[in-house]
C-alpha positions in Angstrom: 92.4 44.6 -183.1 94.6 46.3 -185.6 95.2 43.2 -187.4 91.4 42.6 -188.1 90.9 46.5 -188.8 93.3 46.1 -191.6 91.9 42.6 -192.8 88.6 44.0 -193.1 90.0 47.5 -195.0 91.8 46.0 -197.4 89.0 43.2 -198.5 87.7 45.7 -201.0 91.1 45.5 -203.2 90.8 41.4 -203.5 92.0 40.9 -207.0 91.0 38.5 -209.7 93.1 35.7 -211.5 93.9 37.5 -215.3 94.2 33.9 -216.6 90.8 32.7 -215.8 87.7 33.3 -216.9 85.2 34.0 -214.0 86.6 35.3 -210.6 83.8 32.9 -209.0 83.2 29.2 -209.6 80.0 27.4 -207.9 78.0 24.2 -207.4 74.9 24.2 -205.0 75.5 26.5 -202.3 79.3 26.4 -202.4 82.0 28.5 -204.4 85.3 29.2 -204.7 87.0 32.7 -205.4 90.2 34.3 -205.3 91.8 33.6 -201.7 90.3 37.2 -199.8 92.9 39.0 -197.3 89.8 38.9 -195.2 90.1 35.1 -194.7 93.7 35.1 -194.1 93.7 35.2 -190.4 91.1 32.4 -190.2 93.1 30.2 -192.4 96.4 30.8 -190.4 94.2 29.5 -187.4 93.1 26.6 -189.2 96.9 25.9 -190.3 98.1 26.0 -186.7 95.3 23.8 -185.4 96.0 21.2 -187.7 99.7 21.5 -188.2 100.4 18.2 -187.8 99.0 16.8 -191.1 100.3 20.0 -193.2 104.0 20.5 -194.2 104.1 22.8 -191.8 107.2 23.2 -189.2 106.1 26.0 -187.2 102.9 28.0 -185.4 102.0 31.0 -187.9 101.9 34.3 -186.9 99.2 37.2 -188.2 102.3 39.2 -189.3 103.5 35.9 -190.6 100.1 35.2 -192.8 99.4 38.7 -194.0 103.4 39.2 -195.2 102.7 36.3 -196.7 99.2 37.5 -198.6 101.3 40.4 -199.3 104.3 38.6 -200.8 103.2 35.7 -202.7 99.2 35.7 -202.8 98.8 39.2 -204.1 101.3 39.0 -207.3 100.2 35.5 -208.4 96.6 37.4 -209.5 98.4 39.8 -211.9 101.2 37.4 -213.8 100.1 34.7 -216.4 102.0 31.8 -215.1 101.9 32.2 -211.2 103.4 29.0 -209.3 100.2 28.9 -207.6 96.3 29.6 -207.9 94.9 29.9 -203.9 90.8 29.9 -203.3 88.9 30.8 -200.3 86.2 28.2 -200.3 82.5 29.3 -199.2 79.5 27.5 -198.1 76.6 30.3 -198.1 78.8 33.1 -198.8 80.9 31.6 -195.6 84.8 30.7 -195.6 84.8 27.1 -194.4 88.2 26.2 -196.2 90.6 27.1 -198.7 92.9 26.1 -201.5 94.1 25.6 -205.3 97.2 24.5 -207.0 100.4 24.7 -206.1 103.9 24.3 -207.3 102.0 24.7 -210.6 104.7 22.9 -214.2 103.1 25.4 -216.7 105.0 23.6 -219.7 104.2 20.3 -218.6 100.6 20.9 -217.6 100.7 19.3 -214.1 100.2 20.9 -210.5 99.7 19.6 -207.0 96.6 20.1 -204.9 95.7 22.1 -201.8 92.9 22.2 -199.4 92.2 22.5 -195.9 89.0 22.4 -194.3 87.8 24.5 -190.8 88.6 22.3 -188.3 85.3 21.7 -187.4 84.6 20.8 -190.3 87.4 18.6 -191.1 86.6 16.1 -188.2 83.3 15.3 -189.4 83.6 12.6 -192.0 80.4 13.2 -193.6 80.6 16.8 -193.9 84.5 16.7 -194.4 83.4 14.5 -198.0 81.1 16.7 -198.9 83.1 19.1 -198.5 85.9 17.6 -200.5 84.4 16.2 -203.5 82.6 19.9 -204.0 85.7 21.3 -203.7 87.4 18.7 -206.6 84.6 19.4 -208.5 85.1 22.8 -208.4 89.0 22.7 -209.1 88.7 20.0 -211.7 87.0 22.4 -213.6 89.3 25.5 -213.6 92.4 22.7 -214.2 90.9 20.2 -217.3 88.1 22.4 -218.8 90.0 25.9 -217.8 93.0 25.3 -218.0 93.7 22.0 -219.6 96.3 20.9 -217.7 97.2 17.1 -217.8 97.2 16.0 -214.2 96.9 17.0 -210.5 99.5 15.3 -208.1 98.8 15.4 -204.0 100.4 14.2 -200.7 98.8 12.7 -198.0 100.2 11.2 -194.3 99.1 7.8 -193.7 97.1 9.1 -190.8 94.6 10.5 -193.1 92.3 7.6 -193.9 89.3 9.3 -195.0 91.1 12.1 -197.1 92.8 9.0 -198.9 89.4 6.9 -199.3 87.9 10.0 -200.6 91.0 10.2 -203.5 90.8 6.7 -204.5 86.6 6.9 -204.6 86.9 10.0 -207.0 89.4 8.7 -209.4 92.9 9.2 -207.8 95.6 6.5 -208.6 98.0 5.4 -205.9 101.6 6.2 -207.3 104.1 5.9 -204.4 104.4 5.3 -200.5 107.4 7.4 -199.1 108.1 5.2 -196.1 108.4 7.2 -192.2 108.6 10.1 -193.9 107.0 12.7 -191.2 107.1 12.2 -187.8 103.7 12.8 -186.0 103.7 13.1 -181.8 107.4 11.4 -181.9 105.8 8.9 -184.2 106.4 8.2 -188.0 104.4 8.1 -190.3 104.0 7.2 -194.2 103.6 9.9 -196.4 101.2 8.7 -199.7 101.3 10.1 -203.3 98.5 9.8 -205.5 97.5 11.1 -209.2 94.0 12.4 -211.3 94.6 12.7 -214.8 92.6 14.8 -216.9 91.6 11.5 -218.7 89.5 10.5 -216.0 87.7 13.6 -215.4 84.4 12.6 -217.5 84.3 9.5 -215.8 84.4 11.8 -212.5 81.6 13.7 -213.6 79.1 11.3 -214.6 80.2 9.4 -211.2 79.1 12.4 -209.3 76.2 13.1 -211.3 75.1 9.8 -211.0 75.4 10.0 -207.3 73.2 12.8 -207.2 70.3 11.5 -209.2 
């Protein structure tokens, strides 16, 4: 109780990003904002229910998620060149996920991507893609148009077919396959880089838009 008593105190004080230009970024019903200490705790339950495709070693803690928030999250909306831009992700005013860009190369314009779904929602291929590609949409904007950065990088375990369809269908290029490198209930498993460059983000767009029409 005293953990969700502080999450819902300190919501007030989320911050925005001083290096962007809007503090919220939508298409249809969805949007992204500035990862909310009131969505932390969800999030950590999300992490630890799908642990096994994250680069994650351990359960989270609250303590461990808000220290966290505190720690990392909070300064990264106050310096120019943070190592990493975090979203909540809303459906309907709703957190149903959350991520950015991480491990962010500010002189060589290139970042990797982050997002994880509700767990619900992630197990739902159709709604997991919709998800997704709203999402991309939304990042690819803050990282070409915004940002101009040159491209996005992400990793994927093998056991993620549909997140890895989804990549190559939006533009992603395959660039290397780091054999049995996580083991997954005492099995391993691939791990699967892939690559968007800002060059194909156009083509992205009018894919999308096509899609829509």
């Amino acid at each position: 109780m005293k953990n969700n008593h502080i999450t819902i105190m300190q919501s007030a004080n989320d911050k925005k990003y001083k290096f962007l230009k809007k503090s919220s970024y939508e298409y249809k019903n969805y949007q992204i904002i500035p990862i909310r200490y009131s969505d932390m705790i969800k999030i950590k339950d999300w992490r630890n229910e799908q642990i096994t495709i994250l680069r994650q070693k351990q359960p989270l803690s609250d303590t461990n998620q808000l220290q966290y928030y505190e720690d990392a999250i909070k300064k990264s909306f106050t310096v120019i060149e943070p190592e990493q831009i975090l979203f909540s992700f809303l459906l309907n005013g709703i957190c149903i996920g959350y991520g950015g860009l991480v491990h962010i190369d500010w002189k060589n314009k290139k970042t990797e991507l982050s997002f994880l779904n509700e767990t619900k929602r992630s197990i739902d291929e159709k709604i997991f893609r919709e998800d997704f590609n709203i999402f991309l949409r939304l990042i690819f904007e803050i990282t070409f148009s915004e940002l101009a950065f040159e491209k996005i990088v992400t990793e994927a375990y093998d056991i993620r077919e549909n997140l890895i369809k989804i990549l190559k269908d939006v533009g992603f290029v395959f660039t290397k396959k780091l054999d049995n490198h996580v083991i997954i209930n005492s099995i391993p498993h691939d791990s699967l880089l892939h690559i968007f460059y800002k060059k194909s983000y156009m083509d992205f767009l009018k894919k999308v838009n096509s899609n829509e029409n």
